[in-house]
N, C-alpha and C positions, 0 to 999 in steps of 0.2 A: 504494500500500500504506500502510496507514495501522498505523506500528509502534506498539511501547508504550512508544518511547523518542526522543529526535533521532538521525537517525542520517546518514550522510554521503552525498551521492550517488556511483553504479557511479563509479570513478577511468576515465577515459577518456585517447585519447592522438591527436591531429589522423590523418585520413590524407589524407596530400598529393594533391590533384586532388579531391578530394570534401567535402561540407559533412556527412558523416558521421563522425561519431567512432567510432576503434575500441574496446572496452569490457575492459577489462583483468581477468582473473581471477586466475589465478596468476602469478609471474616464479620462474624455475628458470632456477638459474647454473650453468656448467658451469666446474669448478675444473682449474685447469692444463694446458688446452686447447692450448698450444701449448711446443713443445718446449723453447724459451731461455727462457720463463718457469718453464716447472717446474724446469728444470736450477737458475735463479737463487732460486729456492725451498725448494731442495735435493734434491731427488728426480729420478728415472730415468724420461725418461719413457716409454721404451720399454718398461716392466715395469706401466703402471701403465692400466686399465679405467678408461672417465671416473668421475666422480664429480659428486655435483650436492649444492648449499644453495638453499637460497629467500629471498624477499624480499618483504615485504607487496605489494601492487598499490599502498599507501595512502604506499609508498617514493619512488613518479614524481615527479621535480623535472620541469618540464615547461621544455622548449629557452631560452634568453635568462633563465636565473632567474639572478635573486640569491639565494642559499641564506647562512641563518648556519651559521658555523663550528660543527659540534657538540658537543655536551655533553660529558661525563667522559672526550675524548683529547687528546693532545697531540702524535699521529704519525695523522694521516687520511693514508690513500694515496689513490690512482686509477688504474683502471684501467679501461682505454679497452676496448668492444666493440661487434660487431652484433648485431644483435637479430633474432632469428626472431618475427615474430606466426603464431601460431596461427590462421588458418581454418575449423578442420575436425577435431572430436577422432577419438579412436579406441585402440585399444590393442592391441599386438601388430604395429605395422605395419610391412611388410617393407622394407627399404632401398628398394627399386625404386620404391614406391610413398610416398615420407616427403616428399618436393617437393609431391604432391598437397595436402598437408596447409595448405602455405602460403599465409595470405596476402599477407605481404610484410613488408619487412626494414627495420631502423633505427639509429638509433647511440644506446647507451647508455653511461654508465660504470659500473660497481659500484665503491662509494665503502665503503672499509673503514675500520673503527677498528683498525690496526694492532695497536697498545699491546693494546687489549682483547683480540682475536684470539690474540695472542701468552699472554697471562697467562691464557688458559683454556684454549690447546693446552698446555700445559706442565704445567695439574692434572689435564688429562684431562677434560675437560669442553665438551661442547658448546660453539662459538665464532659462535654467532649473532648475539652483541649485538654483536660486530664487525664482522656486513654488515647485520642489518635492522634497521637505526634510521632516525628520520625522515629523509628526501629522501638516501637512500642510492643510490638507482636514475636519477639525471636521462637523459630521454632524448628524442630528437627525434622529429617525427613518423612516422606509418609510409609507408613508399614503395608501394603495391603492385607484387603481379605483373606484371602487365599492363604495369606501368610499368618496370620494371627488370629484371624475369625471375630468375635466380635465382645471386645470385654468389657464385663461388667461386675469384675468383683478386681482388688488387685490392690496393691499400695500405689501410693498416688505422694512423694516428696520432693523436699526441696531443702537443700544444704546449701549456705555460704560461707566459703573457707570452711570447709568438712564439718561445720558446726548445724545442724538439723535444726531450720526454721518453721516449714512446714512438713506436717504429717495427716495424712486420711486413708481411704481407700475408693475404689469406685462405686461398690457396693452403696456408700453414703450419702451418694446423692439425693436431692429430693425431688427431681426428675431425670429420671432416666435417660439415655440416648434418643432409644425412640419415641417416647414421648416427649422428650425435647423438638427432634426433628416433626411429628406432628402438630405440635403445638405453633410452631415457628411457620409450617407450611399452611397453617391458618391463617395467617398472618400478609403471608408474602409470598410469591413464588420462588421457591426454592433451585438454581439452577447447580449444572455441573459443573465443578469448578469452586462453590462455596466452602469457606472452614466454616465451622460454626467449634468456638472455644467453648467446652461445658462446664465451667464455673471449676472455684479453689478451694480448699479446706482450709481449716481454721489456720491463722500464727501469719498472719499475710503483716509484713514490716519494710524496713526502712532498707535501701541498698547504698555504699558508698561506692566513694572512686576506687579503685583496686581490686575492689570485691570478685570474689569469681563465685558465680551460679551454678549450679550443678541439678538439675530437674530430670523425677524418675517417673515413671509410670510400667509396672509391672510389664514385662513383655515386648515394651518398647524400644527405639533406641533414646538414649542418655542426651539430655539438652548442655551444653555447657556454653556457657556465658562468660565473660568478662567487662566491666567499666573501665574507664579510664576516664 
């Protein structure tokens, strides 16, 4: 395609066992996904219907990055996830049938500007520049199906500097995969090519300069991270 401007190539993301890359269109996060993290966020979460924000494709910090420290915060958190890729869009799809959809799973963090987040829920204003700012989203390659099949129980951590921040499992969520992807495909048409991140377990904190990340999810491969 010969545009009328430079413009960047599709953001892609390795998938493991194949020399094809997968081609990243949307990423939709799911907020307070597991129970001791909304609790430590302050809310109930047994009263509470998922909710979702977005994040550029253009966000992907790609596995072993050195990422700089970002711009106007002085409280970046993290928090540790897996990752659903998209296979297969649709809209309206029944729980029964939301596995179909997949094709295979990864570890990401969504990397918040806290401070900011905080100072635009408080005026009442959209708090996006507190999750989609550059390499806000680092994530590892993708695993396929075929290869891993479809988990739903497994430890789910996050160490910095070997020191263990967060801990959960999958099991713990309070919406599942496919009732995540159903719920979302209520919502929006869900295309090929979307991550959709399924929220963090409890001990989500502070990241500094030096830090190095290290992000698990049973069965997967290993996120690692570094600031500068």
């Amino acid at each position: 395609m010969d545009y009328a401007i430079d413009f960047p190539p599709v953001t892609t993301l390795p998938v493991n066992g194949s020399d094809k890359p997968f081609p990243v269109g949307r990423i939709y996060c799911v907020g307070r996904n597991y129970a001791e993290h909304a609790r430590e966020m302050g809310h109930d979460p047994d009263r509470e219907p998922p909710f979702f924000f977005m994040k550029p494709a253009d966000a992907i910090a790609a596995n072993h990055a050195t990422i700089p420290y970002p711009q106007l915060t002085q409280d970046l958190h993290h928090e540790i996830e897996m990752i659903v890729a998209i296979g297969r869009g649709g809209a309206d799809i029944p729980v029964e049938q939301a596995l179909d959809h997949v094709f295979g799973y990864g570890v990401g963090l969504d990397m918040t500007r806290r401070d900011i987040q905080g100072v635009a829920k408080k005026m009442g204003r959209p708090w996006e520049m507190g999750k989609a700012f550059d390499n806000s989203a680092p994530c590892t390659g993708i695993t396929p199906v075929t290869q891993i099949g479809h988990p739903d129980k497994g430890a789910v951590w996050l160490k910095i500097n070997g020191e263990l921040k967060q801990k959960g499992d999958l099991a713990d969520l309070i919406w599942n995969v496919p009732e995540t992807i159903s719920y979302l495909s209520n919502m929006i048409t869900l295309r090929a090519g979307d991550l959709i991140m399924s929220g963090t377990p409890a001990g989500v904190g502070p990241v500094q300069r030096g830090d190095k990340l290290v992000g698990h999810v049973d069965g997967l491969e290993e996120l690692v991270i570094t600031y500068v």
